[in-house]
Steps between C-alpha positions, in 0.01 A plus 500: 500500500225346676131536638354874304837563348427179286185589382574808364750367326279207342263830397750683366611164300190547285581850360876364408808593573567776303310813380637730226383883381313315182519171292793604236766570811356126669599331164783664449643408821326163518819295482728795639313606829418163690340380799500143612306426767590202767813449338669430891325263683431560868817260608672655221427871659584372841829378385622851331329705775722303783785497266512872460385584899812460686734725243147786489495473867849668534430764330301797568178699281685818322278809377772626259578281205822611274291622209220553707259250350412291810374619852453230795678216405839285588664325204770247427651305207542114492692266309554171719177321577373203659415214243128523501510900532726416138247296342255742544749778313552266202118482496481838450779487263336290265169668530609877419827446368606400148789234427703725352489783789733492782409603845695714758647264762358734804147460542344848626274465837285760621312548789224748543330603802101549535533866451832465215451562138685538140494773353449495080859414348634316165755286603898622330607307226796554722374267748309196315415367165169521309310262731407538896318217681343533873359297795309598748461413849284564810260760359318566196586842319448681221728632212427777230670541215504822295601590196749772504440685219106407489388526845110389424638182394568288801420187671436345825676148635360347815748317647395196793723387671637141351462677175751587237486814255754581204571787306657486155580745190206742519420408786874552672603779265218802466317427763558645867405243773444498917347356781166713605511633874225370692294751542495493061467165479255419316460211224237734259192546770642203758702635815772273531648542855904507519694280752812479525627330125873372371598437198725325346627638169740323208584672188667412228883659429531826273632464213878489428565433901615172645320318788513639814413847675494743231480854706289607796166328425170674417191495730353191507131432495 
């Protein structure tokens, strides 16, 4: 982002990066609903984003997603990488990961347009293990989670781009999460405008599956 886009991301900066319904759900999720801003430098986001271009390019925006959950977007999955797009995955893997966890080999990429969204979903147990880690390119977004069977509980992740978010436990299991459409993006009172945003998602395997593609995959946010 540059120029007005920057400021109002150095604003936002000040009220944090994540908003909840009232203190008790921000503790509770404190170490299972994360945001870390910057985590990509700019090179570092350059790298990924022309990485991931030529594959995107080939493929075309789709309005119907299999389950429904996604509208505007073109996807992919990725498991050979260049060696700096690598080191940035095993940065991520040591961030959000623990030592112990395994990931799937098949990293999830998803592109949304200006005008695509996610729709609220809990990812299968099916598809991916108890911990989901995300990061985002191009344009800065917002994601709600929701809890299913509490509703006013909820909270709100702003994502920038360079930044990285992960969900665990609570976090992954009871609460619903998507990617606000732009005309509902908002980060509490702040409008934050939607480009167009990728992301690239790695999860960790479900239990009692070995490595590789486990079924169709979730959405990805």
């Amino acid at each position: 982002m540059a120029g007005g886009g920057s400021l109002a991301m150095r604003v936002l900066s000040r009220c944090g990066w994540i908003r909840g319904s009232d203190s008790a759900v921000l503790s509770r999720l404190r170490d299972e609903a994360v945001v870390r801003p910057g985590f990509l430098s700019q090179a570092e986001e350059d790298t990924l984003t022309q990485e991931l271009e030529p594959q995107l390019r080939r493929r075309r925006y789709e309005y119907d997603h299999w389950d429904a959950a996604i509208h505007g977007f073109r996807e992919t999955e990725k498991s050979r990488w260049s060696d700096a797009s690598q080191a940035i995955l095993q940065r991520v893997q040591a961030a959000a990961f623990g030592p112990d966890q395994t990931l799937l080999s098949l990293v999830h990429v998803l592109d949304l347009e200006p005008k695509g969204y996610i729709k609220p979903h809990v990812d299968s147990v099916k598809f991916c293990g108890s911990t989901i880690a995300g990061l985002s390119l191009l344009s800065p977004s917002v994601m709600k989670l929701v809890h299913t069977q509490e509703p006013e509980q909820w909270l709100e992740l702003l994502l920038e781009p360079g930044s990285l978010y992960i969900l665990r436990g609570s976090a992954r299991y009871d609460f619903s999460h998507e990617i606000l459409r732009d005309e509902e993006s908002f980060f509490g009172e702040h409008r934050v405008p939607r480009g167009r945003r990728i992301s690239v998602i790695c999860r960790s395997l479900p239990e009692g599956i070995g490595p590789g593609r486990p079924g169709k995959p979730p959405p990805a946010c």
